[in-house]
VOPAGU-2260 file (C-alpha; in pm, 1 decimal, decimal comma):
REM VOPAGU-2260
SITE   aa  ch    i         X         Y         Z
SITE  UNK   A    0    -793,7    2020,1    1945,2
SITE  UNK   A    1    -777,8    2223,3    1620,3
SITE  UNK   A    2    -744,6    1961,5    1338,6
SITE  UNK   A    3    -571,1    2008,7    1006,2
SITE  UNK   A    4    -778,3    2108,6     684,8
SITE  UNK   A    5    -690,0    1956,9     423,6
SITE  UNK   A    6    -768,6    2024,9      47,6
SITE  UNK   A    7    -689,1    1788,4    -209,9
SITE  UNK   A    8    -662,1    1882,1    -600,6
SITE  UNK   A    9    -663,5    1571,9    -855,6
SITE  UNK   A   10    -796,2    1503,5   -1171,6
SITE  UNK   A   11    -867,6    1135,3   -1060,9
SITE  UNK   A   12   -1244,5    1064,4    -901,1
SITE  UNK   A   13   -1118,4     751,6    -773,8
SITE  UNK   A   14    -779,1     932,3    -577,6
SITE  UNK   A   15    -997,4    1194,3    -468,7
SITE  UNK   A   16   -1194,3     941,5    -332,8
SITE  UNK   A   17    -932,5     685,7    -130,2
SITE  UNK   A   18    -761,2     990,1       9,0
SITE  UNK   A   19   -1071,1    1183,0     131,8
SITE  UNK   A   20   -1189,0     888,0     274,3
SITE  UNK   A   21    -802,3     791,6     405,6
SITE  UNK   A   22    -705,9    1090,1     563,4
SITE  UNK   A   23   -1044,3    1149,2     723,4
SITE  UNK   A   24    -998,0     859,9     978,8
SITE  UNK   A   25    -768,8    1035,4    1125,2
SITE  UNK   A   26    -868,2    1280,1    1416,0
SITE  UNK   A   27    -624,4    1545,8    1368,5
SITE  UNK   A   28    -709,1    1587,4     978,4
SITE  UNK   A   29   -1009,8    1754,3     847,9
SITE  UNK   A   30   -1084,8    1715,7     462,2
SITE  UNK   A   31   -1251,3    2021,0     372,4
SITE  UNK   A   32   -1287,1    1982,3      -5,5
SITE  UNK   A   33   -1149,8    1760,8    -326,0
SITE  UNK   A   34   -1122,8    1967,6    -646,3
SITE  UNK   A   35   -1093,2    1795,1   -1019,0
SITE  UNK   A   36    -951,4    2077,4   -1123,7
SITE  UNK   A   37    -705,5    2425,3    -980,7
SITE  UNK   A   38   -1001,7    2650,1   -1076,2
SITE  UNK   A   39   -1264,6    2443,9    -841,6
SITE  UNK   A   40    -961,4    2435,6    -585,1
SITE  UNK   A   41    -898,4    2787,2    -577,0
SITE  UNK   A   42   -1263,7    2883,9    -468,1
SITE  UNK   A   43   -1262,5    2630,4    -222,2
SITE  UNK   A   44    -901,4    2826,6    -111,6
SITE  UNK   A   45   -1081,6    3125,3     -64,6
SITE  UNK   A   46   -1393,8    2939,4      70,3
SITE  UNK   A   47   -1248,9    2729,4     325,7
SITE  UNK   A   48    -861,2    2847,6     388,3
SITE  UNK   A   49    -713,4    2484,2     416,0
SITE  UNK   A   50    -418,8    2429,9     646,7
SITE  UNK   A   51    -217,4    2183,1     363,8
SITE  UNK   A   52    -310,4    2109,1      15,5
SITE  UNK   A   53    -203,7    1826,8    -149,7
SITE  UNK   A   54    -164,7    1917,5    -540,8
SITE  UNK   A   55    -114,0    1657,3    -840,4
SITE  UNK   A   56     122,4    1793,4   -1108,9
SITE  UNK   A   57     -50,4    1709,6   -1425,9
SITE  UNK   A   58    -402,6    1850,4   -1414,7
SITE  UNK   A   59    -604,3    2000,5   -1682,5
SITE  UNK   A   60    -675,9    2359,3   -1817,2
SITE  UNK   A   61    -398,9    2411,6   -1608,5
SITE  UNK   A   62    -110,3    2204,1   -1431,9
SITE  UNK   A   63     -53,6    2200,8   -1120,2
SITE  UNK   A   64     316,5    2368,8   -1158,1
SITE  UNK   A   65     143,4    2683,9   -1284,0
SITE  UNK   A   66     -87,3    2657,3   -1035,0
SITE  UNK   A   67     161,9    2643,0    -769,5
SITE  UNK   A   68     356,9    2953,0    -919,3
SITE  UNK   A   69      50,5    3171,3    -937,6
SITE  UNK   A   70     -84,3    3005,6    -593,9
SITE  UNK   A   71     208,6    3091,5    -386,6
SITE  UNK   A   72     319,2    3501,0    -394,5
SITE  UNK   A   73     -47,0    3555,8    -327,1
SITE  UNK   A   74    -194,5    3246,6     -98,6
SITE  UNK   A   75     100,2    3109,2      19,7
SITE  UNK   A   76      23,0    2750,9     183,4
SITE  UNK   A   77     204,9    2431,8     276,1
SITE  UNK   A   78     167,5    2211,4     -37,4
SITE  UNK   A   79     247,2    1851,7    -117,3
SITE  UNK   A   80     276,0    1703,8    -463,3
SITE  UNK   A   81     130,4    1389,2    -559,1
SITE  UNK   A   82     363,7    1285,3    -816,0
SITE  UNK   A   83     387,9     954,2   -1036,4
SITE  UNK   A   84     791,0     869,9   -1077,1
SITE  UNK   A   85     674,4     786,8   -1552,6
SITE  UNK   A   86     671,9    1044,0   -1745,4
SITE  UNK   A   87     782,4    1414,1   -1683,6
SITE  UNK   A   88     600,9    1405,8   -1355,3
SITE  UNK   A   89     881,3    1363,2   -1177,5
SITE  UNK   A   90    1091,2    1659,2   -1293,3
SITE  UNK   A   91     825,5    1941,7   -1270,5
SITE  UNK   A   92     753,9    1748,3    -939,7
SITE  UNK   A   93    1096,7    1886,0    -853,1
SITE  UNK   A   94    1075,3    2210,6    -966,8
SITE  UNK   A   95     775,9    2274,4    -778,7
SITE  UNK   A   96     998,0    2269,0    -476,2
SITE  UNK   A   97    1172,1    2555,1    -626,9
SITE  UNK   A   98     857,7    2740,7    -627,6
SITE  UNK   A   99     708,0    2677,0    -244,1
SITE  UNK   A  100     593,7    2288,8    -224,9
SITE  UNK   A  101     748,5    2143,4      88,7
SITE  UNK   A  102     731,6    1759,0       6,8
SITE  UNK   A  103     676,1    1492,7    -266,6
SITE  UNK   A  104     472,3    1204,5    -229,8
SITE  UNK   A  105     476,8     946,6    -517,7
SITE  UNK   A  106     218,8     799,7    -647,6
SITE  UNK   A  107     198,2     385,7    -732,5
SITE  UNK   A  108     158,6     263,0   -1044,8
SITE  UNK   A  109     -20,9     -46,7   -1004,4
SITE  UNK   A  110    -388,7     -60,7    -791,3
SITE  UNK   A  111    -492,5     258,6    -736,1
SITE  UNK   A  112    -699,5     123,7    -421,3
SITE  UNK   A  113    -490,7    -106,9    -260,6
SITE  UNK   A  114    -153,8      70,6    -326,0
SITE  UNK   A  115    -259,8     447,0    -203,7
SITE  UNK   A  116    -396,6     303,4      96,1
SITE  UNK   A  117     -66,8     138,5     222,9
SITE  UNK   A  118      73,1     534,4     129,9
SITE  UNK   A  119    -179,1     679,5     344,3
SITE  UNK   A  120      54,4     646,6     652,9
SITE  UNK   A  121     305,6     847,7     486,3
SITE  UNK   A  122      85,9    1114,9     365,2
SITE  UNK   A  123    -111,9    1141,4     669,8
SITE  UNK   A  124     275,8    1226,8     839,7
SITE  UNK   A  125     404,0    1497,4     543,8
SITE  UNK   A  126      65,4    1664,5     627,9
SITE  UNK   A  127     126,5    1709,1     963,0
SITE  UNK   A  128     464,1    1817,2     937,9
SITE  UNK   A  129     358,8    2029,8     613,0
SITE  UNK   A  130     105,0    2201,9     890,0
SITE  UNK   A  131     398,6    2360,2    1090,1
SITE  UNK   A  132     607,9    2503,6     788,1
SITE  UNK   A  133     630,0    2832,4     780,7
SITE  UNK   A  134     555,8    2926,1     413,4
SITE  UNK   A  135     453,0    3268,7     438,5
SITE  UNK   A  136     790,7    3456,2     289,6
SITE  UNK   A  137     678,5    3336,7     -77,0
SITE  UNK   A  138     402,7    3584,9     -74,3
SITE  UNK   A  139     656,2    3827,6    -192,9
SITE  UNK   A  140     984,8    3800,9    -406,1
SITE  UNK   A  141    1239,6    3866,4    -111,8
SITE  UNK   A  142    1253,7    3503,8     -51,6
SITE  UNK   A  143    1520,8    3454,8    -356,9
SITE  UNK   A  144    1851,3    3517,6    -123,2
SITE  UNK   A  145    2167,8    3550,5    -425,9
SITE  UNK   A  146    2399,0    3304,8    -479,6
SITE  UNK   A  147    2731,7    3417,3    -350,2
SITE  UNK   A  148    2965,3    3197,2    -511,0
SITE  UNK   A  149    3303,3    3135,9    -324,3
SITE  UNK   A  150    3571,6    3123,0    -543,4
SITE  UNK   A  151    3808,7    2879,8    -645,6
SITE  UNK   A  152    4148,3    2892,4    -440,5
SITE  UNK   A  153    3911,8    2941,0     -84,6
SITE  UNK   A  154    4068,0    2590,9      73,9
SITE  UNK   A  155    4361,3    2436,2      58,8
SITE  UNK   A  156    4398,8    2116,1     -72,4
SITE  UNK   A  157    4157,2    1891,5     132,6
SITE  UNK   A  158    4222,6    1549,4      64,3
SITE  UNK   A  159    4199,4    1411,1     361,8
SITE  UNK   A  160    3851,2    1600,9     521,3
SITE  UNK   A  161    3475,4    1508,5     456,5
SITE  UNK   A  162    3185,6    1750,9     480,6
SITE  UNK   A  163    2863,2    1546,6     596,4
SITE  UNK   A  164    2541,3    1755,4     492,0
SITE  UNK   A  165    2177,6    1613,2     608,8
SITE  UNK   A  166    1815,2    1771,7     555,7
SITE  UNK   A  167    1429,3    1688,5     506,0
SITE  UNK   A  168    1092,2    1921,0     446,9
SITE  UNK   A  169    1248,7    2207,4     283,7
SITE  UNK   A  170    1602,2    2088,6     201,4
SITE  UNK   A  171    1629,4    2142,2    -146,2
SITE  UNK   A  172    1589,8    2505,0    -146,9
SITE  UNK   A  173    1849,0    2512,1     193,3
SITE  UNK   A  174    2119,2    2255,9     -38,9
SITE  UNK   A  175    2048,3    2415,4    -360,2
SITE  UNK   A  176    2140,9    2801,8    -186,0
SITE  UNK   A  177    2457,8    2627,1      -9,6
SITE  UNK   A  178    2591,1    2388,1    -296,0
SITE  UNK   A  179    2584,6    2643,6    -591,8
SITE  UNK   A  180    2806,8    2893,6    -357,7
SITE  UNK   A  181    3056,1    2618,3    -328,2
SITE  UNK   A  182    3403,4    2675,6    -472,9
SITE  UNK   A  183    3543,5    2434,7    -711,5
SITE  UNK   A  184    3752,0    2299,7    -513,8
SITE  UNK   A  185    3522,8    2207,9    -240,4
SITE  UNK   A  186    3609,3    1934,9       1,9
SITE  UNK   A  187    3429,1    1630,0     -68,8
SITE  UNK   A  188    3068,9    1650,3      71,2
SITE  UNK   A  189    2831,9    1362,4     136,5
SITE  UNK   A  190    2424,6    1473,7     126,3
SITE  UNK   A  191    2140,0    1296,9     293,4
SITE  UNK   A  192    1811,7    1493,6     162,8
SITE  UNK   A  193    1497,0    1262,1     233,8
SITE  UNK   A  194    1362,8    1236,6     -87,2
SITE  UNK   A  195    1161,0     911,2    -287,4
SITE  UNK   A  196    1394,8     717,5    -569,0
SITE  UNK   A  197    1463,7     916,3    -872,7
SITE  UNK   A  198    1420,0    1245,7    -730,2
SITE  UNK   A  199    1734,2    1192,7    -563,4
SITE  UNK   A  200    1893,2    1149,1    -884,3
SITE  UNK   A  201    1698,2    1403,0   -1093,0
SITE  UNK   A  202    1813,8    1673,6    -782,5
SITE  UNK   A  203    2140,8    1582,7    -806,7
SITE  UNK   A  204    2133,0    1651,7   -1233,5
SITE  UNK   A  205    2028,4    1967,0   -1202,5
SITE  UNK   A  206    2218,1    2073,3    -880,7
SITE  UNK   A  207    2486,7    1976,0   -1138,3
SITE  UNK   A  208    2374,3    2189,9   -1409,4
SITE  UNK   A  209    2405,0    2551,1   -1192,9
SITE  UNK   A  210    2699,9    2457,4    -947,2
SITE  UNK   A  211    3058,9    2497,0    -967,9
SITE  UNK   A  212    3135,9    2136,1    -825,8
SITE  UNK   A  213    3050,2    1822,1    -995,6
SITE  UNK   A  214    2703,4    1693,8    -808,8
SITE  UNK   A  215    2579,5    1375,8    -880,4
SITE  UNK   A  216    2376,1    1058,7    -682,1
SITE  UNK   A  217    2575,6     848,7    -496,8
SITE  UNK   A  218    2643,5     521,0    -595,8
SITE  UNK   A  219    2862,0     221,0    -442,5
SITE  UNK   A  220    3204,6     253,6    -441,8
SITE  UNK   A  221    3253,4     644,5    -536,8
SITE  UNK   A  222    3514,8     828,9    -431,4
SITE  UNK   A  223    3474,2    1117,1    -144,6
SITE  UNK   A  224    3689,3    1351,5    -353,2
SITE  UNK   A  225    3750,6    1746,5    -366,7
SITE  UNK   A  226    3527,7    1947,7    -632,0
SITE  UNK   A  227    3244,7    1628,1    -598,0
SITE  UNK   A  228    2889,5    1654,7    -383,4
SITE  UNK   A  229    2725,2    1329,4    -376,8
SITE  UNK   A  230    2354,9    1295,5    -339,6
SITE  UNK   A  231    2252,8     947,3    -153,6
SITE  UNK   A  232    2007,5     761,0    -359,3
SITE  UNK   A  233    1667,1     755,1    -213,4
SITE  UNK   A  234    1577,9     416,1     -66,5
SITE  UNK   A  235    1909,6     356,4     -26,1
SITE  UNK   A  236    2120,4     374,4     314,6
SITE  UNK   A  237    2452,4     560,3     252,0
SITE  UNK   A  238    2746,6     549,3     459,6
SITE  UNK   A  239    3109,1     614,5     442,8
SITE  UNK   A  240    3384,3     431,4     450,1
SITE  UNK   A  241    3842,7     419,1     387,9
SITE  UNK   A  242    4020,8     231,9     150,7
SITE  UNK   A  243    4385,4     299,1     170,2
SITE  UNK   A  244    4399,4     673,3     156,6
SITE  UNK   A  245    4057,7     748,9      44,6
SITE  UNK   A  246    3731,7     762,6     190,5
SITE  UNK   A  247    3453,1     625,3     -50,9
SITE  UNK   A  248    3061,6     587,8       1,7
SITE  UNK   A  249    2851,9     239,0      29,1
SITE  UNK   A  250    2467,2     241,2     -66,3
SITE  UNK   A  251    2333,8     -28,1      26,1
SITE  UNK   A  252    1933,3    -118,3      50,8
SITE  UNK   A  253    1832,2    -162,3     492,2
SITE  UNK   A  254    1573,3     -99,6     682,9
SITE  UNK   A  255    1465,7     258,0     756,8
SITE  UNK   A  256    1620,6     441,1    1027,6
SITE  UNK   A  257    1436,6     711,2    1221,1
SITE  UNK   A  258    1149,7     641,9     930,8
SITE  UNK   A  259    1403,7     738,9     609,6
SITE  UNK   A  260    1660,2     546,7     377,4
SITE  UNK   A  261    1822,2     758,2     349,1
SITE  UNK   A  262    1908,8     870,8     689,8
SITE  UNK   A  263    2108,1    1135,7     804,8
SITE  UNK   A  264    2181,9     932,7    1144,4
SITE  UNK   A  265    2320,0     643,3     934,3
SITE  UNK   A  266    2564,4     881,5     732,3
SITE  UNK   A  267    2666,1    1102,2    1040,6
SITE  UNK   A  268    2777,7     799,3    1253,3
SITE  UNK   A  269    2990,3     637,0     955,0
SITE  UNK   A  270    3136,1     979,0     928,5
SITE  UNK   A  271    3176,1     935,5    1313,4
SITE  UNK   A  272    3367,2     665,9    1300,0
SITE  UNK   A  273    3557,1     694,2    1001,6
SITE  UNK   A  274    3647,8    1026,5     935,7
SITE  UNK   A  275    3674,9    1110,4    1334,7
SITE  UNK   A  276    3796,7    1477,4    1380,3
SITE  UNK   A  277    3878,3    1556,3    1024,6
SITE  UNK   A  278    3464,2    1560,5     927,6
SITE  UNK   A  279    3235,5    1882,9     944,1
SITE  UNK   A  280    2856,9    1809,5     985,0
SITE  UNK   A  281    2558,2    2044,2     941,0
SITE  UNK   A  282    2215,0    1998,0     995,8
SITE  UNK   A  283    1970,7    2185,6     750,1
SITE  UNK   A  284    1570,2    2215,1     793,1
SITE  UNK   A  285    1338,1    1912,8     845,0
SITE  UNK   A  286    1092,1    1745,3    1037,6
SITE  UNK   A  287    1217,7    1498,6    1338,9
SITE  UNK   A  288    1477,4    1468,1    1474,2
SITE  UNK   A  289    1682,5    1257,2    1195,9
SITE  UNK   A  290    2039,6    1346,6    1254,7
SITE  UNK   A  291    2067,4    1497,9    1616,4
SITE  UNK   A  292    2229,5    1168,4    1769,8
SITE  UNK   A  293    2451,5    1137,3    1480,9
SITE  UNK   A  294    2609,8    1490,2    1503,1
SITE  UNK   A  295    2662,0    1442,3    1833,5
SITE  UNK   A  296    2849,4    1167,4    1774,8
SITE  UNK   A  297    3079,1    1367,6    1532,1
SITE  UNK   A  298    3122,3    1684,3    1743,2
SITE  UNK   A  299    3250,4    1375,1    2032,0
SITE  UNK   A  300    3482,9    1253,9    1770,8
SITE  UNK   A  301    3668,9    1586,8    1708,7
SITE  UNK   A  302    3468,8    1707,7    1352,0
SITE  UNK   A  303    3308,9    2040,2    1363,7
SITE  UNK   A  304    2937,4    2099,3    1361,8
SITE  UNK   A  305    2648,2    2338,1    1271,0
SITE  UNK   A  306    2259,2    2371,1    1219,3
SITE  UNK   A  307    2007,9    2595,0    1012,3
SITE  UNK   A  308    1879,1    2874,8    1274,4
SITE  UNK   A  309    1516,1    2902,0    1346,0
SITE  UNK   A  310    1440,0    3189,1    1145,6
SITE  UNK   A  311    1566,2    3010,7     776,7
SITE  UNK   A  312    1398,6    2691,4     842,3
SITE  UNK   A  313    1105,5    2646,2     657,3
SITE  UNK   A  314    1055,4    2341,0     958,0
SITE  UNK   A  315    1256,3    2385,0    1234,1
SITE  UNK   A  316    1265,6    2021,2    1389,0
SITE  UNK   A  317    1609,3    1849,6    1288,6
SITE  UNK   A  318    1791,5    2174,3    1327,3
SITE  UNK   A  319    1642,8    2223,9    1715,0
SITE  UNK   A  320    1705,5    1868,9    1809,3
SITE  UNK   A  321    2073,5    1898,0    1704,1
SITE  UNK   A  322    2094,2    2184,0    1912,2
SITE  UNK   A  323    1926,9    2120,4    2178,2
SITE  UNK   A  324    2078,5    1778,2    2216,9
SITE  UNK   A  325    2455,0    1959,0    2163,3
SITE  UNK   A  326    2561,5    1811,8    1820,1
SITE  UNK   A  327    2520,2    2147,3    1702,5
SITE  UNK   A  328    2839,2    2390,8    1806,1
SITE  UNK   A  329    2631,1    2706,7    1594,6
SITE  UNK   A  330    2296,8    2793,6    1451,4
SITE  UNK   A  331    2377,3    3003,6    1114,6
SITE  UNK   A  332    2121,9    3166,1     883,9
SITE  UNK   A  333    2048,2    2933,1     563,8
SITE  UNK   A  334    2275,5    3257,9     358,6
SITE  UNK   A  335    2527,8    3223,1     552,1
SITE  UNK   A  336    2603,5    2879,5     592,0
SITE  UNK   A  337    2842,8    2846,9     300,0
SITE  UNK   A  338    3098,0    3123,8     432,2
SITE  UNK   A  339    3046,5    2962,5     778,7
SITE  UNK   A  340    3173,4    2623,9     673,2
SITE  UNK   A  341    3438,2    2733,6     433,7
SITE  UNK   A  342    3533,1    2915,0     770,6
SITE  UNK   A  343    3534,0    2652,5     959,0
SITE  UNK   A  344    3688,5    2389,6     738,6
SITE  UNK   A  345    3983,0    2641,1     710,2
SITE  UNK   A  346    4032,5    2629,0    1070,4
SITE  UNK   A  347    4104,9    2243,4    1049,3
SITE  UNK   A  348    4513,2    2194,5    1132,6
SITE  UNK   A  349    4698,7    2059,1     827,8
């Protein structure tokens, strides 16, 4: 069995240390260097052509956001930040997703030893899923696909209808291409992206600051309104529910489902059994299989459905299983996606 190299680039002897030793007990993963620094890493690139990397933001002589720019258009590789939530490491955490990383991992902020050992687990999984991303369309520029914007006036008024949107490893670059073409006067949407606390609501700010609908992190009790995406809050299950005439979300802290909070699953079946045949659910790219019951369950309730095709997903595991278990009615290209729904949402009978 060929096992994963891993290289891992932090400024901290004592990280470098519990994760090389960490991730090494497990057979799949092979550790093939720890660099203090990108200049170290980048030889041991060249040296040793790791599978993953796992990157820390703030590094010296240069941080690990420049590194990542310069790193990608000419090595591209899977990479994971290790990100603490203080400071500004959580915001150029999340722009490094704009620029190739596939996942965040946060860092704790109490005992280094103890509390990066119980996050092994969840590193050891992003790497492996990291492994099958395809990442090699950011060695060149043609990766940027335009924002098409739709324009105001595209749907009637939609009161009454409830797009449900859900997506993992690569889903911010798949949301942020679909929610800045939305019109105005979008129908109400409702996003699962697994993502940690914080970066849910630091997504959500500066989806806000380039769309043409209000986007902002769900919280209890908001109103499922045209012109508004919410964002659920990471850690947080969100569902949805009706009041009178108006559908509204509920976060609420749970146990994980299919491994997240939030979880697409948990969202799709409120929308399910709430919104019934007036919904519209789409699948985007991710590992697992977080969302494939759930769609199903809308398509049986009457709503419409789609997936990410093969070809756009940087991981094409959630959008497969939705498919292939027959939530999915279509597989569109990540581009085209917007139209599509618009499209389809049109179709719904007044």
């Amino acid at each position: 069995m060929k096992r994963i190299k891993v290289l891992i680039v932090d400024d901290s002897a004592v990280v470098r240390d519990i994760l090389t030793t960490g991730l090494a007990r497990d057979p799949e993963i092979e550790v093939v260097g720890a660099a203090g620094d990108v200049f170290r890493a980048r030889e041991i690139i060249l040296s040793k052509e790791p599978d993953v990397l796992t990157l820390d933001i703030e590094m010296p002589r240069m941080d690990g956001l420049m590194f990542l720019r310069k790193l990608m258009p000419q090595y591209p590789i899977p990479v994971i930040i290790l990100s603490a939530l203080a400071g500004s490491g959580a915001s150029a955490s999340l722009e490094a997703l704009k620029y190739g990383a596939v996942e965040v991992v946060t860092k704790p902020g109490g005992n280094l030893r103890q509390e990066l050992g119980a996050m092994l687990d969840d590193l050891i999984l992003k790497i492996k899923a990291a492994a099958q991303a395809d990442v090699s369309k950011w060695r060149v520029d043609n990766w940027k696909e335009p924002v098409h914007r739709i324009r105001a006036g595209a749907l009637a008024k939609s009161t009454d209808k409830v797009v449900a949107i859900g997506a993992s490893t690569g889903g911010t670059v798949a949301l942020r291409t679909i929610i800045t073409a939305f019109p105005p006067d979008m129908v109400g949407t409702v996003v699962v992206q697994h993502m940690p606390p914080v970066f849910t609501r630091l997504f959500a700010e500066k989806l806000n600051s380039e769309s043409q609908v209000e986007v902002k992190e769900a919280e209890n009790g908001d109103r499922i309104i045209q012109g508004r995406v919410l964002i659920a809050p990471g850690g947080f299950q969100t569902t949805v529910f009706r009041s009178g005439g108006e559908y509204l979300v509920r976060t609420e802290e749970g146990e994980k489902v299919n491994g997240h909070a939030p979880s697409v699953d948990v969202l799709f079946d409120s929308v399910a059994e709430t919104v019934g045949a007036n919904a519209l659910g789409c699948v985007l790219t991710g590992m697992g299989r977080d969302g494939a019951s759930g769609l199903l369950k809308m398509r049986e309730a009457g709503a419409r459905t789609l997936s990410q095709d093969e070809r756009t997903s940087l991981i094409y595991g959630m959008p497969k299983e939705a498919w292939e278990e027959g939530g999915s009615e279509f597989q569109v290209p990540i581009q085209n996606i917007p139209a599509e729904i618009i499209r389809l949402l049109k179709g719904f009978h007044a």
